[in-house]
Structure formats: structure tokens, C-alpha cells
C-alpha positions in Angstrom: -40.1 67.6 -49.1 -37.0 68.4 -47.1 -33.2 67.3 -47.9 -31.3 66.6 -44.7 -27.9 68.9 -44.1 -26.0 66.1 -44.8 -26.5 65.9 -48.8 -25.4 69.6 -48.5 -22.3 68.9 -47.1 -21.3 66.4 -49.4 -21.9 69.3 -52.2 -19.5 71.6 -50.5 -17.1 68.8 -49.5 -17.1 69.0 -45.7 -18.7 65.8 -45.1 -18.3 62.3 -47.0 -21.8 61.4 -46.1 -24.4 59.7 -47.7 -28.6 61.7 -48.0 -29.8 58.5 -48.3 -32.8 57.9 -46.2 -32.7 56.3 -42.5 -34.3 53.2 -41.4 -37.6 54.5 -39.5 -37.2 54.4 -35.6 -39.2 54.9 -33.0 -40.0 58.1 -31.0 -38.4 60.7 -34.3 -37.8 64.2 -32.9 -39.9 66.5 -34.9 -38.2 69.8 -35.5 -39.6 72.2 -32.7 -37.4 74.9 -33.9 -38.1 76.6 -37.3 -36.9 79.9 -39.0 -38.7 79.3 -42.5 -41.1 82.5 -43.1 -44.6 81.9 -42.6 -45.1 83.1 -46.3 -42.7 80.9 -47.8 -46.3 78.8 -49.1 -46.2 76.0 -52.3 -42.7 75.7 -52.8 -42.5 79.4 -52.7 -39.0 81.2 -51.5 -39.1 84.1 -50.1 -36.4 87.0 -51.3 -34.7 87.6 -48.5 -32.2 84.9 -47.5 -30.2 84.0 -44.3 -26.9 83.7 -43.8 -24.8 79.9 -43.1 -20.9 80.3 -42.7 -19.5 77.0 -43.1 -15.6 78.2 -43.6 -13.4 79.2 -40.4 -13.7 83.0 -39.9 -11.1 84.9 -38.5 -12.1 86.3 -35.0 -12.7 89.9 -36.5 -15.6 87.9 -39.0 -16.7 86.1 -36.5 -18.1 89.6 -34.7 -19.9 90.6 -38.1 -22.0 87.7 -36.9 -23.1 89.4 -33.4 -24.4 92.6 -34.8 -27.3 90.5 -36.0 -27.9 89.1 -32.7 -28.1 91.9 -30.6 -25.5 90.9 -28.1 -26.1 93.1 -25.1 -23.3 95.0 -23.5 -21.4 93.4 -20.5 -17.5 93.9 -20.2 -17.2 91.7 -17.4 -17.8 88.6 -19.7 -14.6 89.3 -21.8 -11.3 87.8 -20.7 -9.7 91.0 -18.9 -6.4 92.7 -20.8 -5.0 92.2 -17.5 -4.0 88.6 -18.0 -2.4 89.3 -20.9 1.1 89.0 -19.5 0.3 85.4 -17.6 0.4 84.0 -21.0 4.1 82.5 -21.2 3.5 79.7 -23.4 3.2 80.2 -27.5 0.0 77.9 -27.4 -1.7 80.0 -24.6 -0.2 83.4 -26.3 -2.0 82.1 -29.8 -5.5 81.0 -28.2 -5.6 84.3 -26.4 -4.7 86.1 -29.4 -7.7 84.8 -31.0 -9.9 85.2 -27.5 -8.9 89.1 -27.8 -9.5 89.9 -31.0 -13.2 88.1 -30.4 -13.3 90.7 -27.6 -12.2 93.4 -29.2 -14.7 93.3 -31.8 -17.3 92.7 -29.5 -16.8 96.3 -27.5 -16.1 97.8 -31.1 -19.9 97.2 -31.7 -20.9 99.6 -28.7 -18.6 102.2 -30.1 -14.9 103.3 -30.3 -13.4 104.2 -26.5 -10.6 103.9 -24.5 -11.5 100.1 -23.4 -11.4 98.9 -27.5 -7.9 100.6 -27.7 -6.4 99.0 -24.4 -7.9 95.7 -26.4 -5.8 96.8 -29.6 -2.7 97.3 -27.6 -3.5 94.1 -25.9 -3.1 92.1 -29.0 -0.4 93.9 -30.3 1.5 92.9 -26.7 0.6 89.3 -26.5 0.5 88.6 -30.6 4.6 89.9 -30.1 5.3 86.9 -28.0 4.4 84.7 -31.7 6.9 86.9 -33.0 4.4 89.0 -35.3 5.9 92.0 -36.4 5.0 95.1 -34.6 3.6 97.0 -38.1 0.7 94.5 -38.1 -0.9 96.0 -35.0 0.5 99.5 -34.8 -0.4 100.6 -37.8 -4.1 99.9 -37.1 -3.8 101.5 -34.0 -2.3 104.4 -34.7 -5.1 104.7 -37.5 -7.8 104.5 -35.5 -6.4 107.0 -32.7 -6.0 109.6 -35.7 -9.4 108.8 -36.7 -11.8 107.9 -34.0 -14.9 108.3 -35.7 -15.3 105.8 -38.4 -16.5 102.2 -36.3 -16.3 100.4 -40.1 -13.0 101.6 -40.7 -11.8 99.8 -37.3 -13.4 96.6 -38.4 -11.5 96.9 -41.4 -8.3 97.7 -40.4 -8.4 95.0 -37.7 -9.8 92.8 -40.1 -6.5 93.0 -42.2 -4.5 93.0 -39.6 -5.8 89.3 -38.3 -5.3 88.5 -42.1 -1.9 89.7 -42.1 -1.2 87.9 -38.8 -2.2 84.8 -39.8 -0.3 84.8 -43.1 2.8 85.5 -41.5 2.3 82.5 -39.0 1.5 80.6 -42.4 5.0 81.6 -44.2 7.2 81.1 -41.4 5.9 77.4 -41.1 3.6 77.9 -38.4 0.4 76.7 -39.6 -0.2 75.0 -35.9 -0.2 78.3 -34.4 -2.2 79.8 -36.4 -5.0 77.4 -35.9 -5.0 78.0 -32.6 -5.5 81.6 -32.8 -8.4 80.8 -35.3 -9.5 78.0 -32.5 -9.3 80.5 -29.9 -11.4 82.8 -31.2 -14.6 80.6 -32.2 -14.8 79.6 -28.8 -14.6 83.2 -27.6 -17.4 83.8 -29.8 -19.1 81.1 -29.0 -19.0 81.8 -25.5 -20.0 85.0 -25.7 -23.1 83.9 -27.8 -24.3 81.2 -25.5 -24.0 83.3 -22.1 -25.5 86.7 -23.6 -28.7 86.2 -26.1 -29.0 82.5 -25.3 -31.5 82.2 -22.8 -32.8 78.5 -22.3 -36.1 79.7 -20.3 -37.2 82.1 -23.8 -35.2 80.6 -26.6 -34.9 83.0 -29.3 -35.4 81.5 -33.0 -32.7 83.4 -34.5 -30.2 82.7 -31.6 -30.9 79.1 -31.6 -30.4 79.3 -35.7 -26.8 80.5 -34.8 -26.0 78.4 -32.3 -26.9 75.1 -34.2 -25.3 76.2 -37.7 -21.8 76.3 -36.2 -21.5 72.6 -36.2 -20.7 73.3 -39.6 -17.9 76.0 -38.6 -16.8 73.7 -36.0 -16.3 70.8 -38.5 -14.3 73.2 -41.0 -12.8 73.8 -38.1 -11.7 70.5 -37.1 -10.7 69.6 -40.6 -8.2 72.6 -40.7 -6.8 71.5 -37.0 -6.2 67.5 -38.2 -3.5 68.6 -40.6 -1.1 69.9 -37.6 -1.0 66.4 -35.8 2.4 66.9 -35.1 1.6 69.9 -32.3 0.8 67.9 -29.1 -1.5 71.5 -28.3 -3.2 70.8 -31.6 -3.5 67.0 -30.7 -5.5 68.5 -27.6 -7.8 70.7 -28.4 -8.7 68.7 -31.5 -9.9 65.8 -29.2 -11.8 68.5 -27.1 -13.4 70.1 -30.3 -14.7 66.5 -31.1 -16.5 65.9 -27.8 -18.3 69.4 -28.2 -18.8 67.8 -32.0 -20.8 65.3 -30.5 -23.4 67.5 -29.2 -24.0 68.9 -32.4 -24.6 65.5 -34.1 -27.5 64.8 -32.1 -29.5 66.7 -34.2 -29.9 67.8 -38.0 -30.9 71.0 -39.8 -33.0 70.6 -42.6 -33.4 73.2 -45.8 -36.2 73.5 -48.0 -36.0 71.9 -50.9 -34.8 74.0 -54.0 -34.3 77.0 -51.5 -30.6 76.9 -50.9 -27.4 78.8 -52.7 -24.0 78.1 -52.3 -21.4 80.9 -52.1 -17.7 79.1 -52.2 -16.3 81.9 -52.5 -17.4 83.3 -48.9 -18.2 80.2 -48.0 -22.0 80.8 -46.9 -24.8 78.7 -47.6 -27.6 81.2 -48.5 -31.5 80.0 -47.6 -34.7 81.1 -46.7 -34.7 79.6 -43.2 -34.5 76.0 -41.7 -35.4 73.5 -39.4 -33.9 71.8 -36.3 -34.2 68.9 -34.2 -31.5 70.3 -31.8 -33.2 70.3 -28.0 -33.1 72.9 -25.0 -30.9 70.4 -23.0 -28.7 69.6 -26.0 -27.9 73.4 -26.4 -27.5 74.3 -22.7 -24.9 71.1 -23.1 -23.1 72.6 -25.5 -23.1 76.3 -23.5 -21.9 74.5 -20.7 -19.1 72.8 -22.5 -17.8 76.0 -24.6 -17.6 77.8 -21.0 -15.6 74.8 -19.3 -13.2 74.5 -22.3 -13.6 78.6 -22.8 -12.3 79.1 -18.9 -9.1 76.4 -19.5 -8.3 78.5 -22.7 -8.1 81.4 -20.5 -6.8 80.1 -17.8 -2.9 80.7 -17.5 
């Protein structure tokens, strides 16, 4: 017997719905897409368990997540450091802050060069125009260009440096821009995810798996964004968030019963695999979306 995604969310407080069962209807999708281990027999869970972030990652987190995937290498997806002076506006200088920092972790996983430093200095240039303190990005950088070597210490440094970025936003009142920044970079990510592994002619399991769980990001997500109403950008994006939401609740994941564990702390649901009724058409919907709304975001 399988508990529907729902009950799950009312455990971890995301969702204020009911697990109660549906009324039947007629012509019931049956899950076509299935990542549970073939040995996982009687009520048996396997020991190793995947991975479900439900919290909003900064975009330095958010790249952990493509290492997994084996994202292949293409430079000309990412949004070029070139346009990183047609950014005027604080809400476009935010969103792209997040949008780089996607990038730049991306190119970090093929190694440390010249194109993942002009990324560095690239969100050290257009984070400035938020007013971040110079410190938060040099300091990384000139790290890293002492010590070239170490690919984990990048991640790290960067990875406190996003942290420290957003904090500051936080205690100087400016909550709205960070969420942008955070906004920015899920859709980077997302983009990234839907035009390079997904492939709608020979889905992949574990990229499909991906794809579907962030309807629980983007609804952490859209819960942190309702609580800056009074930014007209916010106001925006929020109501183009919600459109892409509706895409994800066409379908439902489902988790073995008994085989789930919630980390609150990192905010990752923990399970031997699950099922989805999400369709091929319903996920080349929402890669066509993210790239519309993606190509406004970078759009000066």
C-alpha cells in the first residue's frame, strides 16, 4: 500500500492537505515512471536511500544536485558574463546573481579554469550593484586563484559566500531581494536540467525523479516569496511560479509505505525510490515554461 505525497507534506508542514482517499474516477493514470529497486520485495527497504530536498537551496546547493545527473558539458547554455553590465535594475541584478552562481557551479563540476573565475568575478561585479560588500566575493576568489587545485574547497568557499550574501540582504531589510536571488537560481538550474539530461524521446528514470520532486522546492519556494508582497517584482514572479505550479499538480509522487525518513534539519526527505504519474507532455510543459520565464529573467 502506498501513501500519496500529500500526507507527507502535511508532516513536514508545507502543505495543509488532507491523505484522505479520492473519490474513484474514471481513466486513473497508473504510475509509468518508477525508481523503487527491483529488490525492494515484501515490504522490504533497501539500504541505500535517495535524496528529496524540499527546502530552498542556495544556487551553490542546488549544483550538488547535478553531479548526480551527469549534466554534460555545454557553455553556450549558460547566461554569458557578458551581459552582466545590462543589468541596471536591483531586481534583474538579484535574479542574475542567482542565474550566475547556478552557472558557476555548473562549469566548477568540469574543473577549475579561467571561464569559472571570469564567473566569480562576474558575481562579485553584478552582486555590487545590491550593495554586497566586496569581502564576500573577493576573498573566495583570491582563495581559489592561490589554490587552484582543490574543486571541493571552491564549492565551499562559494558556498559561504552565497550564505554570507544572503544574510547581509536579510539584515539590512532586504528579504525581497534576496528571494529573488534564491528565485533566480532554481530556475537556472532548472533550466539547465530540462535542456541537458532531459530528453523526452529516452526519458531517463533518475532525471525524471529530479525533475518531478522540485514541485516540492518550488512550493517552499513560493511560500518563502508570499511573505515579500509588498515588492511589485516579488508580486510577479510569484504569480509566474504559480502557473509553472500547476504543471506539477497534475500529477503525484507516491512513497512506499514505512520507507520514508525525514531530515528537518537539511530538509531532505530520505526513501528508497518512488512512483509518478507525471507524463512526457506534462514534463516537456514544464521545460518549455522554465526556458520562456528562464529567457525574460535573462533578458535585460
Amino acid at each position: 500500500m502506498k501513501c500519496p505525497v500529500a500526507y507527507l507534506i502535511i508532516i513536514i508542514t508545507i502543505l495543509s492537505v488532507s491523505c484522505r482517499p479520492k473519490e474513484p474516477v474514471k481513466d486513473i493514470f497508473t504510475p509509468v515512471f518508477s525508481t523503487i529497486r527491483s529488490d525492494s520485495t515484501n515490504g522490504d527497504i533497501p539500504a541505500g536511500k535517495n535524496e528529496t530536498y524540499y527546502g530552498v537551496l542556495t544556487p551553490v546547493e542546488i549544483c550538488v544536485i547535478f553531479d548526480r545527473l551527469a549534466v554534460p558539458y555545454d557553455k553556450t547554455i549558460l547566461n554569458p558574463v557578458s551581459n552582466q553590465d545590462r543589468y541596471l535594475s536591483t531586481a534583474k541584478a538579484a535574479i542574475n546573481t542567482g542565474i550566475y552562481g547556478v552557472d558557476f557551479g555548473y562549469l566548477k563540476m568540469f574543473g577549475i579554469g579561467q571561464d569559472v573565475i571570469d564567473y566569480m568575478f562576474t558575481i562579485r561585479e553584478i552582486s555590487n550593484k545590491l550593495g554586497i560588500p566586496d569581502r564576500m566575493i573577493l576573498e573566495p576568489i583570491r582563495k581559489v586563484q592561490n589554490n587552484m587545485s582543490d574543486p571541493d574547497s571552491l564549492t565551499t568557499l562559494m558556498q559561504e559566500a552565497y550564505t554570507d550574501i544572503e544574510n547581509h540582504l536579510r539584515e539590512n531589510g532586504r528579504e525581497s531581494t534576496a528571494g529573488l536571488m534564491i528565485m533566480g537560481g532554481w530556475v537556472e538550474a532548472m533550466y539547465i536540467a530540462t535542456q541537458l539530461v532531459y530528453d523526452s524521446d529516452n526519458p531517463d528514470v533518475e532525471v525524471i525523479q529530479k525533475i518531478a520532486e522540485q514541485k516540492y522546492t518550488l512550493t517552499s519556494l513560493l511560500s518563502f516569496m508570499k511573505n515579500y508582497y509588498d515588492d511589485p517584482i516579488v508580486v510577479y514572479y510569484t504569480k509566474k511560479l504559480k502557473y509553472l505550479q500547476n504543471y506539477f499538480d497534475t500529477f503525484d509522487i507516491y512513497f512506499m509505505k514505512g520507507d520514508l525518513e525525514i531530515d528537518t534539519v537539511r530538509q531532505v526527505l530520505l526513501s528508497s525510490g518512488t512512483k509518478m504519474t507525471v507524463t512526457i507532455e506534462t514534463l516537456d510543459e514544464i521545460r518549455d515554461y522554465i526556458a520562456s520565464l528562464r529567457t525574460e529573467m535573462v533578458t535585460p
